[in-house]
C-alpha positions in Angstrom: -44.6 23.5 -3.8 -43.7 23.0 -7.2 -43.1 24.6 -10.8 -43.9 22.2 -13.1 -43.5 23.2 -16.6 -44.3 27.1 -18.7 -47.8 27.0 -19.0 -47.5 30.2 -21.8 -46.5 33.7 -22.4 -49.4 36.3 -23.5 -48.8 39.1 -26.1 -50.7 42.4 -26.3 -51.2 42.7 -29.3 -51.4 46.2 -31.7 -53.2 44.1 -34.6 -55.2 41.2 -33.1 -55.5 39.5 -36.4 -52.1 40.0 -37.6 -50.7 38.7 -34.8 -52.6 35.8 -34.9 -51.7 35.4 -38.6 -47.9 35.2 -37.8 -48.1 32.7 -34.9 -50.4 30.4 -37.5 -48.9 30.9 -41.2 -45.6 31.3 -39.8 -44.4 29.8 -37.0 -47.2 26.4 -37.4 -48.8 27.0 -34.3 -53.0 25.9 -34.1 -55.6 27.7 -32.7 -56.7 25.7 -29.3 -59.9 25.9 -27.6 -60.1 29.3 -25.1 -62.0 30.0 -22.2 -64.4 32.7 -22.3 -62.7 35.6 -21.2 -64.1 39.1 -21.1 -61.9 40.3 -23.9 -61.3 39.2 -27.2 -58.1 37.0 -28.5 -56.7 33.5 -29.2 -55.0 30.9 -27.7 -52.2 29.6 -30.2 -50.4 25.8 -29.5 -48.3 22.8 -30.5 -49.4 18.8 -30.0 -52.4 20.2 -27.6 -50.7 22.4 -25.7 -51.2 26.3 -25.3 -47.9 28.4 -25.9 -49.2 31.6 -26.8 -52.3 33.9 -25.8 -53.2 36.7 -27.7 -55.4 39.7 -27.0 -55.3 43.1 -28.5 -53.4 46.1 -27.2 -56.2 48.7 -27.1 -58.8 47.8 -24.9 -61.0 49.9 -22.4 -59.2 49.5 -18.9 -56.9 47.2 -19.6 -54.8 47.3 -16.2 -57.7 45.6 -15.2 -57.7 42.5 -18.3 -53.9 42.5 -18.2 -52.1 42.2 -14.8 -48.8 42.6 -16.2 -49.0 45.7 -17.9 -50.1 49.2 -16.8 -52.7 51.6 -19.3 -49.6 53.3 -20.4 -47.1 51.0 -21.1 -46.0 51.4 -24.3 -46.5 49.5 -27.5 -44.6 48.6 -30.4 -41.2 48.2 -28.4 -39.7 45.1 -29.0 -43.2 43.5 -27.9 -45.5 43.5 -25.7 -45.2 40.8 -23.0 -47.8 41.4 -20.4 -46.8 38.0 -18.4 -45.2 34.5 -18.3 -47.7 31.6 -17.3 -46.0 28.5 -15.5 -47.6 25.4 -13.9 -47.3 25.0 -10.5 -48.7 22.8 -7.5 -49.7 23.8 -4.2 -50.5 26.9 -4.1 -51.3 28.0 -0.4 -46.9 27.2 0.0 -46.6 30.4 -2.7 -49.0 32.6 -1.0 -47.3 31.8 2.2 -43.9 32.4 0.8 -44.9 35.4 -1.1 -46.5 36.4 2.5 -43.2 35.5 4.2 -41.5 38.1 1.9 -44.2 40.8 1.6 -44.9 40.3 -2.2 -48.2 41.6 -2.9 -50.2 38.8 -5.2 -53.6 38.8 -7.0 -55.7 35.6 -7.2 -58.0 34.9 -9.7 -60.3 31.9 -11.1 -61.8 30.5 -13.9 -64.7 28.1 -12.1 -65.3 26.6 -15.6 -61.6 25.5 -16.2 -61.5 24.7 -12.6 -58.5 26.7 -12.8 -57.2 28.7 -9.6 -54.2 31.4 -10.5 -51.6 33.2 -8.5 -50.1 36.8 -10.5 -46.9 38.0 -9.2 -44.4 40.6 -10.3 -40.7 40.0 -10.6 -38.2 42.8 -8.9 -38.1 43.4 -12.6 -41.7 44.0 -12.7 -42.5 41.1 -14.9 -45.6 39.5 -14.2 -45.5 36.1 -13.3 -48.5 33.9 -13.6 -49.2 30.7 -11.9 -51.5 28.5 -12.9 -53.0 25.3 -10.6 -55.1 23.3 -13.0 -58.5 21.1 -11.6 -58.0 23.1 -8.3 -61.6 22.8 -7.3 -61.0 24.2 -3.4 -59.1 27.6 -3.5 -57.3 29.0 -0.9 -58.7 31.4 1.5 -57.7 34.7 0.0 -59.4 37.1 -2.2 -59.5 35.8 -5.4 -61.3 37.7 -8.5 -63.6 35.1 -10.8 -63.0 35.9 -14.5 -66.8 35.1 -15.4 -67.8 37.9 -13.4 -65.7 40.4 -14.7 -67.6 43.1 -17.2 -66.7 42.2 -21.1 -64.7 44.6 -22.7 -64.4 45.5 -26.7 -60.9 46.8 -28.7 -61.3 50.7 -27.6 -61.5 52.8 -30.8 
């Protein structure tokens, strides 16, 4: 059981496009290829890798979309962070260690990433997200499938 590297952080964003502008025009970063997720936003990198994800703030249940940050938590702070992705290896060790300390998890996949993700929160309540790359057998625990999930708009 092993972090590897930080995978990326995700921003809620207020303004969508804005936000996206600053990451581009400002700070260099690309726009990388993104999954199909059920709500809109970007994926932002350097030399082919993904740094930051983007979605916008206001969408229709978005404790759902967002694991890290509840329908009311508030905007335009110093940012909203709604988690902090890290690479990681072997991941029935976490859910066994997060078992062996009573740390509720959620488990989610992305079948056409072959990706297989761990989200827990800090004691600080920061979600942390752990991502297992070409994981093609998952662990025997619940574990949501993003393709399945409803798509959801920007609420007005």
């Amino acid at each position: 059981m092993a972090i590897t590297g930080l995978n990326h952080y995700f921003v809620r964003a207020t303004d969508l496009a804005r936000t996206r502008q600053f990451y581009v025009d400002v700070l260099g970063l690309t726009e990388m290829p993104r999954p199909p997720f059920p709500f809109p936003g970007h994926w932002l990198g350097t030399h082919g890798q993904v740094q930051v994800h983007i979605g916008p703030s206001q969408i229709a249940n978005r404790s759902r979309y967002y694991l890290g940050t509840p329908d009311d938590a508030a905007d335009n702070q110093t940012g909203t962070i709604d988690h902090v992705a890290f690479v990681a290896e072997s991941p029935q060790a976490f859910i066994d260690r997060f078992a062996q300390q009573g740390l509720a998890f959620r488990a989610r996949s992305l079948k056409d990433m072959d990706l297989y993700q761990l989200f827990v929160k800090d004691p600080n309540g920061v979600m942390i997200e752990l991502n297992f790359p070409g994981l093609t057998e998952h662990p025997s625990v619940q574990t949501e499938e993003y393709t399945e999930m409803a798509p959801v708009g920007v609420a007005s």
